[in-house]
C-alpha positions as CSV (number, residue, x, y, z in Angstrom):
1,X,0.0,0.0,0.0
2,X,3.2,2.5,0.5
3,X,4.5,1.6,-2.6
4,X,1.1,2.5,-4.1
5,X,0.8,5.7,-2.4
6,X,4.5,6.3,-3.1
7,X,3.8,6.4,-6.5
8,X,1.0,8.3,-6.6
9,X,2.9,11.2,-4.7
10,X,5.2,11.3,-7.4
11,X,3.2,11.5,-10.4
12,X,1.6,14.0,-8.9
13,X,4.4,16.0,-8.2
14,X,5.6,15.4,-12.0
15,X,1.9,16.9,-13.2
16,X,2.2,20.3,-15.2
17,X,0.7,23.2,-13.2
18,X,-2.3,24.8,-15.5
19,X,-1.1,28.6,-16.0
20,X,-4.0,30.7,-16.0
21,X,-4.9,33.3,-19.1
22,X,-4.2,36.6,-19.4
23,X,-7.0,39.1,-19.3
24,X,-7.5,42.7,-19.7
25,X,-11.1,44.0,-18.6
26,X,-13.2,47.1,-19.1
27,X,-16.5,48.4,-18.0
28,X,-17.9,51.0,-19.3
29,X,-18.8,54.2,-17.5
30,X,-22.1,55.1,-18.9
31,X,-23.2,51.5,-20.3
32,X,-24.3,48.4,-18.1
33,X,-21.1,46.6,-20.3
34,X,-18.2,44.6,-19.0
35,X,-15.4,43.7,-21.7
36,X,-12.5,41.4,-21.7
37,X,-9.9,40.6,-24.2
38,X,-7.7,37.6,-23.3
39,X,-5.3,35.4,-24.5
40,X,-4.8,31.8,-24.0
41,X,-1.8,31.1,-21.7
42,X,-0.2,29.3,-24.7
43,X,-0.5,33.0,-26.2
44,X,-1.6,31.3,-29.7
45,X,-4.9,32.7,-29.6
46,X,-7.5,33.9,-27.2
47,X,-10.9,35.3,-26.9
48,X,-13.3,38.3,-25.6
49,X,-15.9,38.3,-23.3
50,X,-18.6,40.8,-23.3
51,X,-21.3,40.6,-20.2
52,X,-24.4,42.8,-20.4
53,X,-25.0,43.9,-16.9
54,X,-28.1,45.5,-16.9
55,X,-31.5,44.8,-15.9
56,X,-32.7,44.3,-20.0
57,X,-32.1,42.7,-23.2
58,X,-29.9,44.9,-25.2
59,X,-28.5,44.9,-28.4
60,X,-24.7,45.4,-28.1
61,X,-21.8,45.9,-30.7
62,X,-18.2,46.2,-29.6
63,X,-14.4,46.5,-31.6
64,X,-11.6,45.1,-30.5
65,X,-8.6,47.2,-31.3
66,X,-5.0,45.0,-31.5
67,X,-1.8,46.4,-30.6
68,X,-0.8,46.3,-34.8
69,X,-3.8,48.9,-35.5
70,X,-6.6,46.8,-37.1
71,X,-9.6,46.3,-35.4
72,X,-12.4,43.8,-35.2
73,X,-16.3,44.7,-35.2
74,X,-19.2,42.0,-33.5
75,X,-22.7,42.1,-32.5
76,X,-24.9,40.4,-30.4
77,X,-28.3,41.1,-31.0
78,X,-31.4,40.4,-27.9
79,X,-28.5,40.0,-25.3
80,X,-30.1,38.7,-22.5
81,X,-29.7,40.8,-19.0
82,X,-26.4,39.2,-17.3
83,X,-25.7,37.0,-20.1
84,X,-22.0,36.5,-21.3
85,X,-20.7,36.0,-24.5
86,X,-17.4,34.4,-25.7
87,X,-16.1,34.6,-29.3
88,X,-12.9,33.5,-30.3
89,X,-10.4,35.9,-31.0
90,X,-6.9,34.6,-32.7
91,X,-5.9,37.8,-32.8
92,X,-6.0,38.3,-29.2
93,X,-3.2,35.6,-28.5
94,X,-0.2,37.2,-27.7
95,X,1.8,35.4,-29.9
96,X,-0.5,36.9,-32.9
97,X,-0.3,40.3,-31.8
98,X,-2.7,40.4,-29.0
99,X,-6.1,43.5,-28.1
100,X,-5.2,47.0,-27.2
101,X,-8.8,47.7,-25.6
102,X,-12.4,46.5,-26.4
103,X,-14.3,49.8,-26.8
104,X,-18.4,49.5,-27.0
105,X,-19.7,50.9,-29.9
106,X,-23.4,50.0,-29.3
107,X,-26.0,49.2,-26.6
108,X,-29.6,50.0,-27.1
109,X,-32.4,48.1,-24.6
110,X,-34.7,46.4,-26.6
111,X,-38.6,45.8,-25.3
């Protein structure tokens, strides 16, 4: 049963330790929006998260401006009060380049 347990200890001593992504996050002032642009730990790609806050559905648009200049326009249309969204973003990955900022460029509550 040592021997057992022995081993154990030592594979799991030899196990990797999971490095965790890398994250910059907004919110916005005047808008019930919280942005991220992240990139994998492995820094080959990443993504953004975009959260609307508020109390109602909304439409909401965003661009994600990279540190080379070019930016990236989405939309998610009848965003549902506190939900998230996560599209991948190679871009973001630090080894591609990786986001500048995430800057909202549209929210409009919808009945």
């Amino acid at each position: 049963m040592n021997k057992i347990a022995g081993v154990m200890l030592l594979l799991l001593g030899m196990a990797g330790v999971a490095q965790a992504d890398q994250c910059e996050s907004w919110t916005h002032k005047a808008y019930p929006v919280s942005m991220s642009a992240c990139s994998y730990d492995n820094g080959g790609s990443g993504y953004v998260q975009i959260t609307n806050d508020g109390p109602k559905t909304a439409n909401v648009c965003w661009t994600v401006v990279f540190n080379n200049g070019r930016t990236q326009d989405s939309c998610y249309r009848g965003m549902g009060s506190g939900v998230t969204t996560t599209p991948s973003c190679a871009s973001c990955g630090s080894k591609n380049g990786g986001a500048r900022h995430v800057l909202l460029t549209k929210y409009e509550e919808v009945e």
